[in-house]
N, C-alpha and C positions, 0 to 999 in steps of 0.2 A: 354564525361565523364569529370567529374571535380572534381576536391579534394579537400575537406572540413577538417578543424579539427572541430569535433566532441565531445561533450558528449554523454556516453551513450543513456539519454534520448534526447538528439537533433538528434539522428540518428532517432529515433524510431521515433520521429514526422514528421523529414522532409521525411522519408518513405512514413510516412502514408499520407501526403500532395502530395506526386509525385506518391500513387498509388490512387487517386483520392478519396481523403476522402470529405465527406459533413460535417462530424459535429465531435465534441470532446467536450465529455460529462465527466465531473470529480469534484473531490471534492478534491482541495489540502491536500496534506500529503506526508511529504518525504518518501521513495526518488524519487516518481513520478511527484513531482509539474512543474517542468521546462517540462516537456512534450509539457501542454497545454499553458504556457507560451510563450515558441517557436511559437508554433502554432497561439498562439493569437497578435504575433511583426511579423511573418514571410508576405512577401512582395504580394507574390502567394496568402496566405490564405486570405489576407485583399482585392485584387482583387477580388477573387474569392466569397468573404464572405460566407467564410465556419462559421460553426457557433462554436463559443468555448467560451462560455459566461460560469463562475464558475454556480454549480447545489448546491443545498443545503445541500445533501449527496449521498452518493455513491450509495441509492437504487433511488433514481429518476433519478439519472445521469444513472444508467442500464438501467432502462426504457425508459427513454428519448430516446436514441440509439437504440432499438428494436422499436421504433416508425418510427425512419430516416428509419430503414434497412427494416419496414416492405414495406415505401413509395419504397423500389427499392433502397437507397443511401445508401451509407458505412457511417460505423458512427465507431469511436473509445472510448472505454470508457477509463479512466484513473484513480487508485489509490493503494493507499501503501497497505501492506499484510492485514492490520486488517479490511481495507476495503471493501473487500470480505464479510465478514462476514456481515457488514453493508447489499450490496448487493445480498446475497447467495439467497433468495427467489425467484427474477425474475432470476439472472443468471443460477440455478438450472433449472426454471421452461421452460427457453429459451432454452435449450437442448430438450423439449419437444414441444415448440410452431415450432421450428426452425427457419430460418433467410431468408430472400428475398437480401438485399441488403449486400455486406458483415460485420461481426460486428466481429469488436478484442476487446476481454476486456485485458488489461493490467496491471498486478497486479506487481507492485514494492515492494519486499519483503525486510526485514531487518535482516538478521542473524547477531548477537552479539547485537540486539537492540541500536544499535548507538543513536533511536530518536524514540524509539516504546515500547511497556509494551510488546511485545512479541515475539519469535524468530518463530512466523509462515510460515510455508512453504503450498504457492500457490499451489502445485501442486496437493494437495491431492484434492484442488475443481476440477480438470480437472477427475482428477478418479473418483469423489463423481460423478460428471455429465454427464460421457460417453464423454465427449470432448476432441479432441485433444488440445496439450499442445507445444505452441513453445518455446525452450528457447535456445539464442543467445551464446555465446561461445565469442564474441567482440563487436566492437563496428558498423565494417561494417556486419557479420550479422543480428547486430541488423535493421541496414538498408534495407536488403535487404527481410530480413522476413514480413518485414508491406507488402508487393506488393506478396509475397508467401503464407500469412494469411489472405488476405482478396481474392485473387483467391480460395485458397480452399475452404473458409466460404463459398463462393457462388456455388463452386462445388459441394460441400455436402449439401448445403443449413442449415447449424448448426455454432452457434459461435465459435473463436478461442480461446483458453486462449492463453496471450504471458506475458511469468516470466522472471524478471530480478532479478537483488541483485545489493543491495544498490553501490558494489566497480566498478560494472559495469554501472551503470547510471550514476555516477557520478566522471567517468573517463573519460579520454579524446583520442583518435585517429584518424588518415589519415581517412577517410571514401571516396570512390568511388563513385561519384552521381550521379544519370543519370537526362534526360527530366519527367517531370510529364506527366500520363498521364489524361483525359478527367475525369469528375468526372458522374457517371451513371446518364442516364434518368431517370426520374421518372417510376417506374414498381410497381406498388402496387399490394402486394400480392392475390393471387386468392383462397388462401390456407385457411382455418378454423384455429383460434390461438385461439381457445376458449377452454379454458379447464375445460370443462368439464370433469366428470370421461370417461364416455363412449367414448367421443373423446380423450380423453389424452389416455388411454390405446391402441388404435387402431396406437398414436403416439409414445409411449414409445417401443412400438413393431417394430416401424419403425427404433428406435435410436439404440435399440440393433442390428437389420439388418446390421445397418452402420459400427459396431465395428469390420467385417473383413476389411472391403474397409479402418477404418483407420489405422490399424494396416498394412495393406499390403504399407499403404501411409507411413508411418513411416520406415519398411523396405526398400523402395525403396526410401526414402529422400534423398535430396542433402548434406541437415545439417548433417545425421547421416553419420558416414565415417567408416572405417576397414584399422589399418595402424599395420601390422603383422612383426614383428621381423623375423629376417635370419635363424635364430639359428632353429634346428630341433629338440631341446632336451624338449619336451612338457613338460615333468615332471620341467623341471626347469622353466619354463616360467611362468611368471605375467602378467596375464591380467586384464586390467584395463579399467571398465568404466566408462567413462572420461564425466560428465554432466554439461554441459553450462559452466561457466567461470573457472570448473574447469579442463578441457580439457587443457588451457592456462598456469595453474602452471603444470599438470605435462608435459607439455611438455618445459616445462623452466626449470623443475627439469632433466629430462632426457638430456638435450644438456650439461649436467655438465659430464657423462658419455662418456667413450670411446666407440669407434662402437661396440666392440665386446659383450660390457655390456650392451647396448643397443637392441641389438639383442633378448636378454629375456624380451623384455617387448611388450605384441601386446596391442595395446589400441583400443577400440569400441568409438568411440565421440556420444555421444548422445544430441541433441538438439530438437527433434521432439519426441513429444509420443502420446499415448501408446507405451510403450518398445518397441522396436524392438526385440521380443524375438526370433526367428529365427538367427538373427543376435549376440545376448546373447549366446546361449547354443551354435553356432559355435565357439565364443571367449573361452569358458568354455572350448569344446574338444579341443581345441588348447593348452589348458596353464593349468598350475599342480594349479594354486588356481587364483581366483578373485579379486581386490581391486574396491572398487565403490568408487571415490570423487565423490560427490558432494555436492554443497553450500546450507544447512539447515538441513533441518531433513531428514531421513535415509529413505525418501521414496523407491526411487531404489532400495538397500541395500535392503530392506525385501521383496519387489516384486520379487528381483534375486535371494534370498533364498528360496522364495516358489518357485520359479522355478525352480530349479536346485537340490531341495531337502537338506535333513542332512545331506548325507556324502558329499558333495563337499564344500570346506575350500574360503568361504568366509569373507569377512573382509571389515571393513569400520568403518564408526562411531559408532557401534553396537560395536563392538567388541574392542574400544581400539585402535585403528590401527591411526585414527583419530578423533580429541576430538570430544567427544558427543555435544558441547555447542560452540555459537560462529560460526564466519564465517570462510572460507578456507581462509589459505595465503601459496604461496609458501614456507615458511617455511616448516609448519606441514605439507604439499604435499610429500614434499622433502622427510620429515625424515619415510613419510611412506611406502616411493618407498625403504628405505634407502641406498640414497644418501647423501655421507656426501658432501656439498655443502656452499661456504660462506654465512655466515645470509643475505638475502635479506633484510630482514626488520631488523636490528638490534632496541632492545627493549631498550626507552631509558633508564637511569639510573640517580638517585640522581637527580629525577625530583619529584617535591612535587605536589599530584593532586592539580586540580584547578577547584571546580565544577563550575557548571554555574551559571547564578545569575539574576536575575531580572535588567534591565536597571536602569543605575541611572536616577531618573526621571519622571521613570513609574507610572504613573498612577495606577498602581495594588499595589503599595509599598504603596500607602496612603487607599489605601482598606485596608491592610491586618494589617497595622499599628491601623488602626481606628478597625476593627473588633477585633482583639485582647484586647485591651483596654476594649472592651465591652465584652468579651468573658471572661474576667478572673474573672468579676463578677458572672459568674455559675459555679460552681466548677462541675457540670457535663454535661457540655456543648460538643457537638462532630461539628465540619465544616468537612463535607464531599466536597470535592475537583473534579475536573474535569480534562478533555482532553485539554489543551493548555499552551500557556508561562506559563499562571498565576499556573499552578504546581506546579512551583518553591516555590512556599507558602509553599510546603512542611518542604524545605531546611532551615535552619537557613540564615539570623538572626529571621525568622518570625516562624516556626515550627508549622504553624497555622493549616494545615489538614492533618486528620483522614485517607481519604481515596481517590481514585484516580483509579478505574480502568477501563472504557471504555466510550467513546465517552455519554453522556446524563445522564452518571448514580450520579452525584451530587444530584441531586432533587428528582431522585427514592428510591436511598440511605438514604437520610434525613425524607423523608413520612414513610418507611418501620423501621427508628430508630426511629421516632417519635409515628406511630402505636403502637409498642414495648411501648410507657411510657416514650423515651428520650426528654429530657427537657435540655436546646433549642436545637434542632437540625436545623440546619446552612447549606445552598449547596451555593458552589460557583459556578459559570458556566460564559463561557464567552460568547460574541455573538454569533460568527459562532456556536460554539459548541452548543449554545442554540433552532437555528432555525435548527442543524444539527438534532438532538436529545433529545433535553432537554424541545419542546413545550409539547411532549405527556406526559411524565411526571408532568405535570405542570397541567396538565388539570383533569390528576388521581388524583392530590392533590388536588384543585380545588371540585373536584367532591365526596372526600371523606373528605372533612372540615378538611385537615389537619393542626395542629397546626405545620407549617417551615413557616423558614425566605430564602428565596431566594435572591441572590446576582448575577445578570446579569453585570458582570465587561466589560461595554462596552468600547474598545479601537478606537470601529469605525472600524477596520479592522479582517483581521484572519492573527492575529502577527505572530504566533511560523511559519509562512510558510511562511512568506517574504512580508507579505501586500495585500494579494488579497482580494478580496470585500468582503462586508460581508453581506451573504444576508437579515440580517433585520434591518439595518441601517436604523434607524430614524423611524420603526415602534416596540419597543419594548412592546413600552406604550400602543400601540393599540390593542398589540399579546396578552399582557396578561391581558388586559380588555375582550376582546374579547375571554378568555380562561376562564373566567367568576370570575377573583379576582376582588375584588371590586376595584373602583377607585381611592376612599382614602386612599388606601393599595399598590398601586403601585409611590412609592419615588425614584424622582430622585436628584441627588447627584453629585458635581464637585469634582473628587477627589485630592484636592491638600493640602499639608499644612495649611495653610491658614483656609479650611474651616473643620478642624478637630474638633472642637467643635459641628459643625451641624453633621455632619457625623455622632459620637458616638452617638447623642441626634439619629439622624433619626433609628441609628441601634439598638438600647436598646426600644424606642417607639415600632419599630417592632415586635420585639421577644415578646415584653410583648403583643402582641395582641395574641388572641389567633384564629387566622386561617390561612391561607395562605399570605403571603404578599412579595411583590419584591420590593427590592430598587436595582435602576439602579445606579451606579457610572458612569460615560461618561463623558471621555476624550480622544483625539485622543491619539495614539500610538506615540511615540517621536521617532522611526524611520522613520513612513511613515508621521510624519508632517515633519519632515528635509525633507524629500525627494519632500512633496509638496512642501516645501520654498524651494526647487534650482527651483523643474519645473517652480514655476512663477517667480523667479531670468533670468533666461535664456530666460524666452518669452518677457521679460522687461519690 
């Protein structure tokens, strides 16, 4: 054994690597991206060539993976909470095909929105699809779960969900690491994955069969634990269950307590589901009321209410106890156990925010500059906006878009204002985000002679997540020839100072045409060009 300090998400890879993974299928988005990162520098994985090349979004990246696991290989998928959504169709539909080789989807959630448009909780897809649900309590379960979720995938023959939150990915711990081991033969399934109705049904009936064997697995986990107070006084005792990293603040809120006060609290750790509901209504008879922490939304909290029915005095985010919005901190742990306890996090003070702001430099600042200029000649003009850096357009000094909310919908948004009779309607989109989601759009406008001007703000990379590739680099002009806008309608664009004159000319030309038309601005990104200029600085 040997000891590593850790990130969250570097435990969770180098797990998956020592419990003999083939492939890491994902679509960067914090706070999942260092995952596959790890995986893609780590020493083993490049021996081995496991395969971890970026996917274009998170529903090909599911797919991809049910491809490896159907060949017999474990295959990892990897992305943040909204990502799911992206993928819900095959991961959904993967609970009824089932899995040969084993497959973790890894869904990195963000409660408080640090870096996401929403405080969604993963767990509800593990319930939406009869799947069991791993979620880590640190940073060496996080390690030790990859080699415990891809055993079971393959024991049950059905995918793993495994949840993390953003304060746990991207913290750091001692982790314990063992030998990897061998990565599976090829075993190609023998099984029917064709879903049909008449075959899907005969499989959906198989999935609910499963749901004692996982619930009995979940009561009998290692991860889920029972740590009961001394005290005999049932009526007085608070029981508390304790889910993934919030297991951690209350048991840092309770070492604040003397033993005797301690004694009234039994806590259930829950890291494995379906609930361990056997294990629930024992904590219930034990103790005169419930607290549920856990990190997002109040899923447990209303499972434990249904279960334990109205008159038994539960509490959680539901009730006030702890805030409905936002992620856990020992703090609000603390104060809900109440412990009075020094402010762990004290809040600073006589601190002026500092929103975030577009690179000086960027290449999207002479987009937005140029667009603008040309924008203020329509007095009812809308730029509908997109998933990435280029956001920040929102923010002053530029306050250029309308609208901003999921991954492709720039383009869709603009066809749908422009249907409406909105005159110009404007989307901005950036690369990644364009080949993530934004071609099919493009093809409905296309195919419905919509009068938008489309703006592909190519940096050459996917910026807002640190520089990973961007899968249509250098073919944008061909994607959207090819998507059937005409070729004199597809303008490409340096976006610098300098050629701000051409720029406004190209963007006012555009708008006045009256059908579909993209102008590409492309320029590399001025982080990952510094970063190429060191790498060929150092090779000399």
């Amino acid at each position: 054994m040997e000891k590593r300090l850790l990130l969250g998400d570097e435990a969770i890879a180098l797990g998956a690597i020592h419990a003999g993974l083939s492939g890491v299928y994902a679509y960067p988005g914090t706070p999942s991206t260092e995952i596959t990162e790890f995986i893609q520098n780590d020493p083993i994985a490049r021996q081995r060539g496991i395969h971890s090349r970026w996917c274009t979004n998170e529903k090909t990246a599911m797919e991809a993976a049910l491809g490896m696991s159907y060949a017999g290989k474990r295959a990892l998928v990897c992305m943040k909470h909204v990502g799911m959504n992206v993928c819900a169709d095959a991961f959904i539909n993967s609970a009824i095909t089932g899995v040969q080789g084993g497959l973790v989807v890894l869904a990195a959630d963000d409660p408080s929105m640090h870096s996401s448009q929403n405080e969604q909780d993963s767990r509800f897809y593990g319930k939406f699809a009869l799947l069991p649900v791993f979620e880590p309590s640190n940073q060496q379960e996080a390690y030790d779960m990859m080699a415990a979720a891809f055993d079971y995938s393959e024991k049950i023959k059905e995918p793993v969900l495994l949840r993390v939150v953003t304060r746990l990915a991207h913290s750091r711990a001692g982790v314990m690491v063992g030998e990897p081991r061998e990565e599976n033969a090829i075993n190609i399934s023998t099984d029917a994955w064709v879903l049909l109705p008449g075959i899907a049904r005969k499989k959906y009936d198989a999935l609910i069969v499963k749901q004692d064997e996982m619930l009995m697995a979940s009561n009998m986990s290692c991860f889920n634990r029972s740590e009961y107070g001394d005290s005999d006084k049932k009526e007085e005792k608070t029981g508390i269950v304790a889910c993934g990293i919030g297991y951690n603040y209350v048991k840092e809120a309770l070492a604040q307590l003397p033993e005797e006060r301690r004694a009234l609290y039994n806590i259930e750790k829950v890291s494995q589901y379906p609930l361990p509901q056997p294990r629930i209504e024992m904590l219930a008879k034990e103790s005169g009321r419930l607290l549920v922490v856990e990190d997002g939304q109040p899923v447990v909290e209303e499972l434990v209410k249904g279960m334990l029915g109205a008159g038994y005095n539960v509490c959680g985010r539901l009730t006030g106890t702890l805030p409905r919005t936002g992620e856990l901190t020992p703090d609000c742990v603390a104060a809900a156990l109440g412990v009075e306890a020094p402010e762990i996090l004290p809040q600073a003070k006589n601190l002026a925010a500092r929103p975030p702001q577009l690179c000086q430099g960027c290449g999207h600042r002479d987009v937005y500059a140029a667009l603008n200029k040309v924008a203020e000649e329509y007095p009812d003009h809308r730029i509908f906006g997109d998933i990435g850096c280029y956001t920040l357009g929102a923010l002053p000094p530029f306050k250029a878009l309308s609208s901003c909310v999921d991954m492709g919908a720039s383009i869709t948004m603009a066809k749908g204002a422009a249907d409406a009779g909105l005159f110009p309607a404007i989307a901005v989109i950036g690369d990644s985000t364009f080949t993530h989601s934004g071609m099919t759009g493009l093809l409905d406008a296309v195919n419905d002679k919509s009068n938008i001007t489309v703006i592909i703000s190519d940096n050459l990379t996917t910026g807002m997540t640190g520089g990973q590739d961007s899968a249509g680099t250098n073919k944008f002009e061909a994607i959207c020839i090819g998507l059937g806008v005409e070729p004199e309608h597809v303008r490409v664009v340096v976006p610098l100072p300098k050629n701000m004159e051409e720029i406004t000319r190209t963007i006012r030309e555009e708008i006045e045409y009256n059908g579909v038309s993209v102008i590409i601005p492309r320029r590399e990104c001025i982080q990952t060009a510094a970063r190429h200029a060191r790498e060929r600085k150092a090779k000399g």
